[in-house]
Structure formats: C-alpha cells, structure tokens
N, C-alpha and C positions, 0 to 999 in steps of 0.2 A: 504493500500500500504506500510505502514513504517511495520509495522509489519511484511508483506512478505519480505520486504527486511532485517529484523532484521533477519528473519531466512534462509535467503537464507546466511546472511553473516557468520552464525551460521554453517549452516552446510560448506561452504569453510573452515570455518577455521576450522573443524574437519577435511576433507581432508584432508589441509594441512600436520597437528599436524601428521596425520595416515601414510604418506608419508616419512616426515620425520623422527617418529620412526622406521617403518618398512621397510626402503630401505633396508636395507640387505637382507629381505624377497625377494626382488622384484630383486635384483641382483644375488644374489647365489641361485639356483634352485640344488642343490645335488639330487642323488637318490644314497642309498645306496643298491638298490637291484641290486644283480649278473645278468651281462648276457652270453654273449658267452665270448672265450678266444683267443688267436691267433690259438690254436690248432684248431680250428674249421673253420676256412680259410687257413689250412694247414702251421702254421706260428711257429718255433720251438720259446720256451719264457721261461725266469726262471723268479719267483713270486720274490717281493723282498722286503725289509720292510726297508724302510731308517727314520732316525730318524734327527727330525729337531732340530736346536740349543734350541727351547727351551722345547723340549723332548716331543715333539707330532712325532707319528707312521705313517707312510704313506707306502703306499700299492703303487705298481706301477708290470710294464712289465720292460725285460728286453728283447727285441729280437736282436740277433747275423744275422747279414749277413757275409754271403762267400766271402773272399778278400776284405772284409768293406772298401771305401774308407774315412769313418768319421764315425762320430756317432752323431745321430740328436736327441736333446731335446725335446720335443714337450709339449707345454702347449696348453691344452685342454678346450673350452669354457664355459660357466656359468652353462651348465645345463649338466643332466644326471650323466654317469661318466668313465674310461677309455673303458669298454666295449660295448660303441656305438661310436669309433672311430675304429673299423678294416678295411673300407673300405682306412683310411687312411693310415694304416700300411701296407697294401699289395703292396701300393704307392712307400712307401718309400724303403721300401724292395727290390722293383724292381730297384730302384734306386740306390742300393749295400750302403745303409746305417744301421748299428747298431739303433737302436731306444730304447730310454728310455721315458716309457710312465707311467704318475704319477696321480692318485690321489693328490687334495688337500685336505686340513684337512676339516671334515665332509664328503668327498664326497666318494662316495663306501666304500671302506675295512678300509679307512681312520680314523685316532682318529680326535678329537677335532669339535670345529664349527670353519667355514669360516669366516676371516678379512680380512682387507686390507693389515696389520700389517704380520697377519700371513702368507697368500698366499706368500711375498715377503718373508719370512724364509724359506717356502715350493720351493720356487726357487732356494734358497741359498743353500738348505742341497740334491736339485736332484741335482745341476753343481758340489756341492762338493764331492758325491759320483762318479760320474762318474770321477774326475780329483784325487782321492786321493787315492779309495777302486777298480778302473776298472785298473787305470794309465792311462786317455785317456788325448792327449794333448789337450789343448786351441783350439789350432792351425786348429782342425781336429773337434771340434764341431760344428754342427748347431744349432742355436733356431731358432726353429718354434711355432709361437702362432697363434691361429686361436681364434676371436672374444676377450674375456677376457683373452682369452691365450697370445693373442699379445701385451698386455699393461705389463703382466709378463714376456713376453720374450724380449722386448726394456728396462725394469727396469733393470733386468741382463744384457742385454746385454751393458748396461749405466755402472754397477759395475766393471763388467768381460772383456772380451777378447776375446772372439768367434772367431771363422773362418768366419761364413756370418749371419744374421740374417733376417727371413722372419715373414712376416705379412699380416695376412690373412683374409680381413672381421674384421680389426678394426677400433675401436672408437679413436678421437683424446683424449678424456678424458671423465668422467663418467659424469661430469656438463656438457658438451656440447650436451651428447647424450641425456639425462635428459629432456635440454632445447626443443632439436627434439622432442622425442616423448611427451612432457608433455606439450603443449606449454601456456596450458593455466592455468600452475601453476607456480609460481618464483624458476624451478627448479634448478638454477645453485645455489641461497641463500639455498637452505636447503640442499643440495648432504652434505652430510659427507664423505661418500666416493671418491676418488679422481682419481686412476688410471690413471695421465699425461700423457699418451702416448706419444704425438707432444713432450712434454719436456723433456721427456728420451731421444727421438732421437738425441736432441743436443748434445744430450754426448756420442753418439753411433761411435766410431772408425771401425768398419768393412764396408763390402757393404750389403748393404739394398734391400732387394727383397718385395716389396710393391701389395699384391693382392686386386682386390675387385670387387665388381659387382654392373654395373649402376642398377641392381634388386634386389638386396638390401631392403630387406622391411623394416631390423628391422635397421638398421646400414646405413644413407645415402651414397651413393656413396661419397661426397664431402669429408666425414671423409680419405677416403683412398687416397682421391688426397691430401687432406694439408699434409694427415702426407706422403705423397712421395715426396711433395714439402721441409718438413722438414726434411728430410732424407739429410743423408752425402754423400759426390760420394764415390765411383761408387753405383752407382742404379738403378733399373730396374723398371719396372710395367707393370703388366697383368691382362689386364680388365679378369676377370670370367664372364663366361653364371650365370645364374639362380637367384637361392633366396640364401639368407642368408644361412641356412644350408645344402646347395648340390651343392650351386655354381662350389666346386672344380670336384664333381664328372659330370656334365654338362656341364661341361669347356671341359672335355674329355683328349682324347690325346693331344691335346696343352698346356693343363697342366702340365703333367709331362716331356714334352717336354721342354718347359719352365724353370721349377725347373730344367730338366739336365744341358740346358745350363748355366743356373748361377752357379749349383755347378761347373762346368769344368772349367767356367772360374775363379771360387773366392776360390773353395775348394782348398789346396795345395795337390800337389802328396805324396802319402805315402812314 
C-alpha cells in the first residue's frame, strides 16, 4: 500500500511539474496555416503588417465599411487564427463598422511565439496603428474581444480610451479558469500566466457591453456575470444561445440587434 501511494504521489507530482511548464502549450493553440480571406464572403480587405514596439511583425485585415460609423478592434480567441473569424466580420460589416483584425505573435502570418508580455504589445502596436498611421479617433473605436481576446481588449481598454468596449465569452482571469476546469490540481498556485480580466475593468472609463452563455462548456457562465458585475456604468449584458465557440452565431439576430443598440447608444455620431 505505501508503495502504491509513493507512486501515485510520484506520478501527481509529475502532472503537476508538466502543467506548470507547459501552460503556455495548453493556453495559446496558434495555427499558422492559411485559410479563407474576407474576399471569399465577399468582404473588400487590405493585408497589413504592423510592427510591435519590440519589433515582432504581425499580419492582420484591414476591412473598410461604406459611411463607417467607427472602427472596431477585434481581438480574437486562443486558438486557430484570423481566418476562422469571417462569420464574424460579415457581422460587423453589416453593422457599418471599419474592422481591424490581427494576428498575434506566433499565430498565422505572425512573427515570434505567444506571451502574456507580448500579446499586451501586440495590443498596443494594432490601437497605435489605427490612431497614428489610419488617423482614427479614440473616440470612434471599439474593442471587441471574444474569449482571450476579451482579457486583451479590457487591458487596453484599462490603458487607452475607447468609445465602448465589448466582451464576449470571457474569463475573469487565467487562475480562476484554471481552478474551473483543473479542479483537482492547485491550479490558481502554478498559473504563471495571468490575464486579470475582472481587474482591468476597474480601470475601464467607457460602457461595457458584457456577453456570454449559460452553455458555456469551456468558460462558466458565472465568469461573464462577475466581470458584468465589475464593469463600470453604463453597461449592458446579453445572455448568448449555444457553446463556447458559436454562441454568437446561435444567438442569431438578437445578436446583432443587441451590438446595434449599444453602438447607437454609446458610439458618438460622426
């Protein structure tokens, strides 16, 4: 019996050790393989290569709408890469929004490997091309994040100045989700990774449009009610239909119903 237990604590604590060097594995899932473009859901887009402050190359969309009433950020979730977001951009488009859609470092056409460190640069050098090399105001941007997109668009939007910022199917922070799906490892003690979500909001000056879904597999629903709870007024919340990754599309037209009404009420007039 001691013996079985000497190896069962044997192998825990190889889990352990494995979890905590390879969280980065188990958080950033890149694919750097092409897929479609906007051109192929009829969507006009210029390629674009912005370079981050510490001179990593990223690859991103640039699409133009007709009489643009803003121009919307979008940071895009943990896995794949910007080419399995078009159902979203047809979204937004319809929504007479400009859309800048990025690569982070590692991910698609992207240089370098994914940090936590670096992602938050990769934030800082898409808000600074659109505000320095487009001329677009503050005033007139949205960030939108969807899952790990949403912890990088409340970090900026903690930094910056935004028009409104939405969130879509996030985590209050990388230890809390950890602790959810891992429950039977001490994962909030070994996360190195951090991603506060809930604590960016505190510093968040615009209105807060908070999404999420009681079906939810990967991301509890309760993650989207504190950080709505920790949201600054004015703020909104819209339960989604579905799972984790099609919630919005499930949701339907009360979806972008939804998104109108908050940009109308929060975006300023041109």
């Amino acid at each position: 019996m001691l013996t079985l237990l000497l190896v069962l604590a044997g192998l825990y604590a190889t889990l352990v050790a494995a979890v905590y060097l390879g969280q980065s594995s188990l958080l950033y899932l890149p694919s750097r393989t092409p897929g479609a473009t906007p051109a192929q859901v009829g969507l006009e887009y210029e390629e674009l290569r912005i370079t981050t402050g510490d001179g990593v190359r990223l690859h991103g969309w640039y699409l133009p709408a007709t009489r643009a009433r803003g121009t919307l950020l979008f940071f895009h979730g943990n896995a794949g890469n910007i080419s399995h977001r078009l159902d979203s951009l047809r979204i937004f488009h319809e929504l007479g929004l400009n859309v800048l859609l990025f690569d982070y470092r590692g991910y698609g056409e992207s240089e370098g490997r994914p940090d936590e460190v670096g992602t938050y640069r990769d934030a800082e050098a898409a808000w600074d091309y659109l505000v320095t090399q487009r001329g677009e105001s503050p005033r007139r941007i949205v960030l939108f994040g969807r899952s790990l997109g949403a912890s990088l668009a409340a970090w900026l939007a903690a930094q910056r100045e935004p028009a409104v910022l939405v969130l879509e199917s996030a985590f209050v922070s990388v230890p809390e989700l950890a602790a959810d799906l891992y429950p039977w490892l001490p994962a909030r003690w070994l996360a190195r990774l951090h991603y506060t979500t809930r604590d960016y909001l505190a510093q968040v000056r615009c209105p807060v449009l908070v999404a999420h879904s009681p079906r939810d597999e990967i991301i509890p629903y309760r993650h989207g009610q504190e950080l709505y709870r920790a949201a600054p007024e004015p703020k909104q919340f819209l339960a989604l239909e579905g799972d984790h990754n099609s919630g919005f599309l499930q949701t339907g037209e009360h979806y972008r119903e939804t998104l109108e009404f908050f940009l109308d009420r929060h975006l300023p007039a041109s």
